[in-house]
Every structure is written in C-alpha cells, then in structure tokens.
C-alpha positions as CSV (number, residue, x, y, z in Angstrom):
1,X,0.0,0.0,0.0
2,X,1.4,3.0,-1.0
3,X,1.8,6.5,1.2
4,X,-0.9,8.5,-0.6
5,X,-3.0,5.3,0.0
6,X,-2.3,5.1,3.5
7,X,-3.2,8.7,4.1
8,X,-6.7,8.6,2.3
9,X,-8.3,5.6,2.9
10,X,-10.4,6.8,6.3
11,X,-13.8,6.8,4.5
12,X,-12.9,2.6,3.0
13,X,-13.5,-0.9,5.2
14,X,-10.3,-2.4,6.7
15,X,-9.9,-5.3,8.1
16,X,-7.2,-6.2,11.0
17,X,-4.1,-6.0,9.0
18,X,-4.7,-2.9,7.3
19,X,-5.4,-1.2,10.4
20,X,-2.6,-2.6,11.9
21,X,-0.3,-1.3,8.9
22,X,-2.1,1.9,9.6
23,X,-1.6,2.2,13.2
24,X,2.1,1.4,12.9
25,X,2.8,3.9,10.4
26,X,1.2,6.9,12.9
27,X,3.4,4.9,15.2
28,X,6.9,5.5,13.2
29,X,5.5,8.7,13.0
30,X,5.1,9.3,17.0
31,X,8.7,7.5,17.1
32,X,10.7,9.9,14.4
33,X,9.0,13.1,16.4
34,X,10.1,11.8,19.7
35,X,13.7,11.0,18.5
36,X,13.8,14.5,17.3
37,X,12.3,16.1,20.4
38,X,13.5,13.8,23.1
39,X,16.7,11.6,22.1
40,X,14.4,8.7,22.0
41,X,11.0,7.0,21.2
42,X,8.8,5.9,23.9
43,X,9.6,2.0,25.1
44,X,6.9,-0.9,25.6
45,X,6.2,0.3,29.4
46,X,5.3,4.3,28.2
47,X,3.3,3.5,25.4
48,X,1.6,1.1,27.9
49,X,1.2,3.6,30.1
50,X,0.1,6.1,27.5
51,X,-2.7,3.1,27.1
52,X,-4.0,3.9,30.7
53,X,-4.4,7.4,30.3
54,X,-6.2,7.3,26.9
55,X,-8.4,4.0,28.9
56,X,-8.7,6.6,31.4
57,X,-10.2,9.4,29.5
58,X,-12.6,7.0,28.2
59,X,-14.5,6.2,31.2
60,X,-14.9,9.9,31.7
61,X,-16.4,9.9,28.4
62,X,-18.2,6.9,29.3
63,X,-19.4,8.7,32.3
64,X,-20.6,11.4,29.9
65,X,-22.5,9.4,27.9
66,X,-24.2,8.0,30.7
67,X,-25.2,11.4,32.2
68,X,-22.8,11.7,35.0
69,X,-20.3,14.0,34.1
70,X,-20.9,16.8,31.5
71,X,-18.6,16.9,28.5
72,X,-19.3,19.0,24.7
73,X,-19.0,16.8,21.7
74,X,-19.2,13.7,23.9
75,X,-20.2,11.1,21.1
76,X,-17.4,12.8,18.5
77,X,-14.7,12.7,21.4
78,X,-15.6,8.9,22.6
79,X,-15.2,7.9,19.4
80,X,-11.8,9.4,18.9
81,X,-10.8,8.1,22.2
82,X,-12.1,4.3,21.4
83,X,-9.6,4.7,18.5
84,X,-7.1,6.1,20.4
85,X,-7.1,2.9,22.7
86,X,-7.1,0.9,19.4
87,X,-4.8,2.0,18.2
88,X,-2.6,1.2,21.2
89,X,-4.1,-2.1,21.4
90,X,-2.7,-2.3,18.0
91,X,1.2,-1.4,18.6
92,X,0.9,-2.8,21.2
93,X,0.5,-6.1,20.1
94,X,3.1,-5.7,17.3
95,X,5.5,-4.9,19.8
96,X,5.4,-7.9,21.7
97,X,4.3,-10.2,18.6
98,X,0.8,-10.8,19.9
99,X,-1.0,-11.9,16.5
100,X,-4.4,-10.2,17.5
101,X,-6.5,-12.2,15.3
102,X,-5.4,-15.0,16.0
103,X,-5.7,-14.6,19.9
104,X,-9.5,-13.1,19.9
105,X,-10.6,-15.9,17.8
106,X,-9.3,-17.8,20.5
107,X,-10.5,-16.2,23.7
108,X,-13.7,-15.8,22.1
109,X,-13.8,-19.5,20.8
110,X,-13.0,-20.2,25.1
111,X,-15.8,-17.8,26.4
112,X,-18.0,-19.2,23.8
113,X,-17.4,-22.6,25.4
114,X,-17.9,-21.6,29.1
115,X,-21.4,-20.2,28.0
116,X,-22.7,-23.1,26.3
C-alpha cells in the first residue's frame, strides 16, 4: 500500500491488518517526532502507560455518555478516544508479537465454550 493510499483511505472498510499497517505507520511517525524532540522513542512500558491514560479518558467519556459528568461533543470525542485505545491495542501487540486475530478468535472460541 502506497503512502498516498495510507493517508486517504479513512472513509474505505479495513480489516485487521490494514489497520494494523495503519496504526504502525502513525506509530513510526510518533517515534521519528520523539527521537527529534526527546533523544528517543517511547519504550513498551510508556506507550503502555500512555494506554492507561487514553483508557482513562474513556471512562470519563463513558461517564458522559451516561449522564454523570458533562462533556461537549461527547459522542465525536468517545469515538476518537475508542480509536485512540485501538490504536494502542494495535502497537501494542506488534510490539510484543501478539497476533491479535489470532488470539481473539481464541479467547472468544473459550468464552464461547464456558457459556454453552
């Protein structure tokens, strides 16, 4: 997939991998800025961390939705942030070789057998 590709295709269907490619390619771009601005990119522990946060701003959101906290733009913002945390989700599991599809088919194949 080429970089013009990669930049466009928001409005298209992707499945696992292409998001994956996608979320990896913001990620290099996250890692280049840092290495300018800091010395280094952020290691597995930090972006894990970053995770929390973003998980963190979601339940406020969450909150939100559910009328206990007052936010603007709540539905525009919770989606952004549900990407946000899927995106880390995503580098996540490339950085420590977690084949995502492969494990949710899995654990869902197992919770499907407790609740039979």
């Amino acid at each position: 997939m080429g970089l013009c590709c990669r930049l466009v295709c928001y409005n298209s269907f992707m499945n696992l991998e292409q998001l994956s490619e996608k979320a990896l390619f913001i990620h290099k771009k996250y890692a280049d800025s840092n290495r300018e601005k800091f010395g280094r990119e952020w290691n597995n522990s930090e972006l894990a961390q970053g995770f929390v946060g973003d998980v963190g701003d979601l339940m406020k959101l969450v909150m939100a939705k559910e009328g206990i906290r007052e936010i603007e733009n709540v539905d525009e913002k919770l989606a952004h942030e549900l990407s946000d945390c899927l995106w880390s989700i995503l580098v996540l599991a490339h950085k420590f070789d977690i084949n995502l599809e492969t494990s949710f088919l899995k654990t869902m194949s197992e919770l499907e057998t407790r609740f039979q």
